[in-house]
C-alpha positions as CSV (number, residue, x, y, z in Angstrom):
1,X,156.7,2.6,122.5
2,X,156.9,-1.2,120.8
3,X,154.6,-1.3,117.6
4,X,152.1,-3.7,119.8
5,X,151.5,-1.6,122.8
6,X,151.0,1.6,120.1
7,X,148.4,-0.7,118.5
8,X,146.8,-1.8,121.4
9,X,146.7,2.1,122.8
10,X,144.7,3.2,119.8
11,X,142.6,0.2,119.6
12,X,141.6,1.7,123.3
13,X,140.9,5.0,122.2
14,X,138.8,3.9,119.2
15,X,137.0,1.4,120.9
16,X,136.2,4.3,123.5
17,X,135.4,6.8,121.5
18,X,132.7,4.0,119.7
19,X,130.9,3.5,122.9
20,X,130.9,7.1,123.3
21,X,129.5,7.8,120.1
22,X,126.7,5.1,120.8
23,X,125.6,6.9,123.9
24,X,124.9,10.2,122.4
25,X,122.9,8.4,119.9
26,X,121.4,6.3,123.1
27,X,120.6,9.5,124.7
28,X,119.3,11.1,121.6
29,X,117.0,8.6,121.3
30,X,115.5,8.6,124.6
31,X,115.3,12.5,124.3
32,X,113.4,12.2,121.1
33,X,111.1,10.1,122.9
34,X,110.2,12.4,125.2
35,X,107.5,14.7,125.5
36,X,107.9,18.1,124.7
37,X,109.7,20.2,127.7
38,X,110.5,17.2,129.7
39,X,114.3,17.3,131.1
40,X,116.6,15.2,129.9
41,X,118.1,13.6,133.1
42,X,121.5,12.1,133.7
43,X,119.9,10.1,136.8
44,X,117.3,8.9,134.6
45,X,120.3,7.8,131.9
46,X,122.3,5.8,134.4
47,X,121.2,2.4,132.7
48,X,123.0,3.2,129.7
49,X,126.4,4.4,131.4
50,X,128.1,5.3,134.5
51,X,127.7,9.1,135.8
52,X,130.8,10.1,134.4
53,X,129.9,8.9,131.0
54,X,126.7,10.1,130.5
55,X,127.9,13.7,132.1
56,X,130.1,13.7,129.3
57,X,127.9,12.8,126.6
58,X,125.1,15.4,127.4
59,X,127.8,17.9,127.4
60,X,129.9,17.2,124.5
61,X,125.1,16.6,122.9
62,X,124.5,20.6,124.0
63,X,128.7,21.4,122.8
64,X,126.9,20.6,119.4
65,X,123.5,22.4,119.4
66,X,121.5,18.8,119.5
67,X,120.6,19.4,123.4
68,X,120.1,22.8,125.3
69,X,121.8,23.5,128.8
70,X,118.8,24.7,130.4
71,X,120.5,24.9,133.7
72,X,122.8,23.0,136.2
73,X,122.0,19.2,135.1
74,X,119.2,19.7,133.3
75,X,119.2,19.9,129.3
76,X,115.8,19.9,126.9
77,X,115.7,18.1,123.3
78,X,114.8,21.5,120.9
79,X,112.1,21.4,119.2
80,X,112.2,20.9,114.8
81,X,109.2,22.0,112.8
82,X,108.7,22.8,109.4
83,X,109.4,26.7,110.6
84,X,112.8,25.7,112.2
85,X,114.5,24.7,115.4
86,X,113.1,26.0,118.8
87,X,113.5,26.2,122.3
88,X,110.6,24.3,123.8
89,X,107.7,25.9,125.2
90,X,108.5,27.5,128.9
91,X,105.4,26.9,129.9
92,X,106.0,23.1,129.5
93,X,109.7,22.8,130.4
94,X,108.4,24.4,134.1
95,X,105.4,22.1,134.4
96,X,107.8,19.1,133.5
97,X,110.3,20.3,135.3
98,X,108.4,20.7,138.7
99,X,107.2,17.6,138.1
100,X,110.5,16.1,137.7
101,X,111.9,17.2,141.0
102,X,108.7,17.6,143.0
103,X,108.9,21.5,143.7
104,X,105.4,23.7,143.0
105,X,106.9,25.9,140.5
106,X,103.7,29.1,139.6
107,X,103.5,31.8,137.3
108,X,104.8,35.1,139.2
109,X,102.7,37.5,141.1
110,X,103.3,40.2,138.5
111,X,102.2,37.7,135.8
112,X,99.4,36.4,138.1
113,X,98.1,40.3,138.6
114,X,98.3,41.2,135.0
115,X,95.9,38.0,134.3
116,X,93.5,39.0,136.6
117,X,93.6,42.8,135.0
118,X,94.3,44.0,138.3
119,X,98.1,45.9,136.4
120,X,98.2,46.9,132.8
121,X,101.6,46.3,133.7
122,X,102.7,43.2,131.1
123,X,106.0,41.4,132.8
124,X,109.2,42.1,130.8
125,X,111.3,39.0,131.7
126,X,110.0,34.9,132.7
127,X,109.9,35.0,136.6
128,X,108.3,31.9,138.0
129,X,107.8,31.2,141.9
130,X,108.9,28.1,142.9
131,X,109.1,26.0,146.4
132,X,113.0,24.9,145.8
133,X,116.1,26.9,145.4
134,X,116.5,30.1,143.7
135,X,117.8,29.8,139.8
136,X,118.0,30.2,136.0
137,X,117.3,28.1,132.9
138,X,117.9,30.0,129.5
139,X,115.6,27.9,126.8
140,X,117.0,29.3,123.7
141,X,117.3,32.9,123.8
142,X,114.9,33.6,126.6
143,X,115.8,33.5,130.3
144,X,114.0,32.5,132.8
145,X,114.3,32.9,136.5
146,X,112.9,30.5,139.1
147,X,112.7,32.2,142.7
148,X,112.5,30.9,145.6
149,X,108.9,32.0,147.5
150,X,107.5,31.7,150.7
151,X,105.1,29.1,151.1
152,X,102.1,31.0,151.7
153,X,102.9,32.7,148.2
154,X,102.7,29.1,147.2
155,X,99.1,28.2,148.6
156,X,96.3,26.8,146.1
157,X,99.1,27.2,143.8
158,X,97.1,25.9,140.6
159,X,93.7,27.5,141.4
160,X,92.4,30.9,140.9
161,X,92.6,31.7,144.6
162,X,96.0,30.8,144.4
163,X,96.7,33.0,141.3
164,X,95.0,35.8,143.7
165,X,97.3,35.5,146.8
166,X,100.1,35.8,144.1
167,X,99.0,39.1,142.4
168,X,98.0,40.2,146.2
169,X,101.5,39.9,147.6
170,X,102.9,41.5,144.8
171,X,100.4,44.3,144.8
172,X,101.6,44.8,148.3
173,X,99.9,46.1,151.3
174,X,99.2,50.1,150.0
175,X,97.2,48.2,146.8
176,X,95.6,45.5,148.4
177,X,92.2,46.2,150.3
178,X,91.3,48.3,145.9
179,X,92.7,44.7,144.6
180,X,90.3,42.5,146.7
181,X,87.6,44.7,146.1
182,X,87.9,44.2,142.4
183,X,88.6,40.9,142.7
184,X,85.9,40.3,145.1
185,X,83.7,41.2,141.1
186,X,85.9,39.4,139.2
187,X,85.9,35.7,140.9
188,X,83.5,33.4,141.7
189,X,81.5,33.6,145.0
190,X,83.1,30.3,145.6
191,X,86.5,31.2,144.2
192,X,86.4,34.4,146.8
193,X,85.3,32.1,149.6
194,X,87.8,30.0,149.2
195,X,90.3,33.3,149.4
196,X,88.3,34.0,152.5
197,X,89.0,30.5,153.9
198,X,93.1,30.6,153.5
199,X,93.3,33.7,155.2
200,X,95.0,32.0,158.3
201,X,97.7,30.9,155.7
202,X,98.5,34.9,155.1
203,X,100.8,37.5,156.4
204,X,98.7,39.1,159.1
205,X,98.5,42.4,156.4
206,X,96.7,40.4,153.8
207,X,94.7,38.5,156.0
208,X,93.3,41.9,158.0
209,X,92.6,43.1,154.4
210,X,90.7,39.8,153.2
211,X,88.4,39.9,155.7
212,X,87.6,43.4,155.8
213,X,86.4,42.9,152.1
214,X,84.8,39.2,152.4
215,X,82.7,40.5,155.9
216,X,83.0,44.0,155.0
């Protein structure tokens, strides 16, 4: 290869590998910015580089340990205290992710249950419902799983009659009518009204054992 075209070659390379070096730090930048849990989104990154590019540099970011893969296309900024380097919090990565791609992502029925002290029962792995596709994120060390639910499992999804219909369909039908009776003590007369009021919403089982308790 003449000496000018090797020159030129490895001026290329060089020059590339600068721009590629500046959008990491770009990208850093505008992850440090964020707030705690929110993705880090390479449709959101398109002003600073072309898909490919920024694919690339969130990649080669998590490759080094200054971005977690949380999942297909979505990586969080960890978290540096004076104790260490974290994972964000789950709780906020799953608010700001639902947010982020307009799905109603909820705490799991089992969760929602054990809140409501209707199970002693204390949830052994992250299970969230959610109203898009069926997945996984690992934040760190933890997984967590997003499932796909029906929307009915998804009604008054941030409201304690929402909670309920969650720990009721997990309960299941043999545990339901004891459930509502307890929770009938446990909510507000308004909060059981309002349970009373979605029953139309609910598998026929649930809504035959909602009303026998509400009218009963």
């Amino acid at each position: 290869m003449p000496l000018v075209a090797s020159c030129q070659k490895i001026t290329h390379i060089s020059d590339r590998g600068m721009a590629m070096q500046r959008l990491t730090e770009q990208i850093l930048a505008h992850a440090d910015g964020l707030p705690e849990g929110r993705p880090v989104a390479a449709k959101s990154l398109l002003h600073l580089g072309n898909r490919a590019a920024v694919d690339q540099a969130l990649s080669r970011l998590a490759e080094r340990g200054q971005l977690l893969r949380a999942g297909r296309g979505v990586y969080l900024l960890p978290v540096t205290s004076r104790f260490g380097v974290r994972a964000p919090s789950v709780e906020l990565a799953v608010e700001a992710i639902a947010a982020q791609r307009g799905e109603v992502i909820v705490s799991s029925g089992a969760a929602a249950a054990n809140r409501l002290g209707l199970t002693t029962q204390v949830p052994a792995r992250s299970v969230y419902l959610t109203s898009g596709r069926s997945r996984k994120m690992r934040l760190g060390d933890q997984l967590v799983e997003l499932r796909h639910a029906p929307r009915w499992q998804l009604a008054l999804a941030h409201r304690p009659v929402g909670e309920a219909i969650r720990a009721l369909a997990w309960l299941g039908p043999d545990r339901a009518e004891t459930a509502l009776r307890t929770l009938k003590g446990k909510l507000a007369p308004a909060a059981f009204n309002e349970l009373a009021a979605a029953a139309p919403q609910l598998p026929t089982w649930l809504a035959r054992n909602v009303g026998k308790v509400a009218h009963g």
